[in-house]
C-alpha positions in Angstrom: 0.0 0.0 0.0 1.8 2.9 -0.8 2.1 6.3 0.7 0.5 9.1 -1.2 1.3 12.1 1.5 2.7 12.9 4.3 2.4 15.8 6.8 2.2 16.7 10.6 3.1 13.0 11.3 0.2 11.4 9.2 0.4 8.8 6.4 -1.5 8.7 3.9 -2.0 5.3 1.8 -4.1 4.0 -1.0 -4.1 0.4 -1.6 -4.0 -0.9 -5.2 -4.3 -4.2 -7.1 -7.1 -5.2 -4.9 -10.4 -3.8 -6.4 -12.6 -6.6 -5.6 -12.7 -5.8 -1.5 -12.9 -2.2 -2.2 -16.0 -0.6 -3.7 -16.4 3.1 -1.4 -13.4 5.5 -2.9 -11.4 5.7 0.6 -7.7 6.5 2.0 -6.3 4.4 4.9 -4.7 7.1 7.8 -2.0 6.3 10.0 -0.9 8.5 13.0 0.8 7.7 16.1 0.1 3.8 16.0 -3.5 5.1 15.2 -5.1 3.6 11.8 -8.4 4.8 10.5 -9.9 4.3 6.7 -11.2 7.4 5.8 -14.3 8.0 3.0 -12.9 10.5 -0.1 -16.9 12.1 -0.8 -17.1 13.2 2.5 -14.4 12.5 5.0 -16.3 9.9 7.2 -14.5 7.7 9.4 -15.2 4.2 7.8 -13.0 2.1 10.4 -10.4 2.7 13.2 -9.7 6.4 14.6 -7.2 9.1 14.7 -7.0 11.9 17.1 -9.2 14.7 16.6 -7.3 17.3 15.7 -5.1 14.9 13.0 -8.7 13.4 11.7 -9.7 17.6 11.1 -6.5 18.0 9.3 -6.9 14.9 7.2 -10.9 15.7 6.1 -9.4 19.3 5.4 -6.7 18.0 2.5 -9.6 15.6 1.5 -11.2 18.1 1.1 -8.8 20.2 -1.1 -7.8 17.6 -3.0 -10.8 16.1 -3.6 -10.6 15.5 -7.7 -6.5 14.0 -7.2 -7.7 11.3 -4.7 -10.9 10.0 -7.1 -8.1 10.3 -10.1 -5.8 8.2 -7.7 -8.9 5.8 -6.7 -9.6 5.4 -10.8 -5.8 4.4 -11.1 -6.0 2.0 -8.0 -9.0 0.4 -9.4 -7.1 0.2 -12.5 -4.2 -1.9 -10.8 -1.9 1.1 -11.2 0.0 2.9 -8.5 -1.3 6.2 -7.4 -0.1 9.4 -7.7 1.9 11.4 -4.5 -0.7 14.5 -3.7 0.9 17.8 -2.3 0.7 17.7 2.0 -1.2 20.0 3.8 0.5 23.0 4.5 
């Protein structure tokens, strides 16, 4: 699964050649031993948790880089690697 962004100690991962368990566009979050898989429409926790203030920052770059993470999912589906996506700043 590799790492599409990093800032303020967060990871940010898509997986990739495994379409068939994946059907909800969504980014998998790690921070502090914390995990959480996060949905791209709207920033929903789908599983685990972060701390509030890193689960904030990550729906805010969701948020801002909405259209690069579907492109990424579309790429993922496609059994390609995604993109990197600028941190938040």
């Amino acid at each position: 699964m590799p790492t599409i962004s990093m800032f303020y100690g967060i990871l940010v991962a898509m997986m990739f050649r495994d379409n068939e368990r994946h059907n909800l566009p969504h980014i998998h979050v790690r921070y502090a031993g914390e995990k959480a898989s996060v949905a791209i429409e709207d920033g929903r926790v789908l599983a685990g948790s972060l701390p509030t203030k890193q689960m904030k920052m990550v729906q805010a770059w969701i948020e801002i880089h909405k259209d690069e993470l579907f492109a990424d999912w579309e790429l993922a589906l496609a059994g390609e690697e995604p993109f990197r996506i600028a941190p938040l700043q």
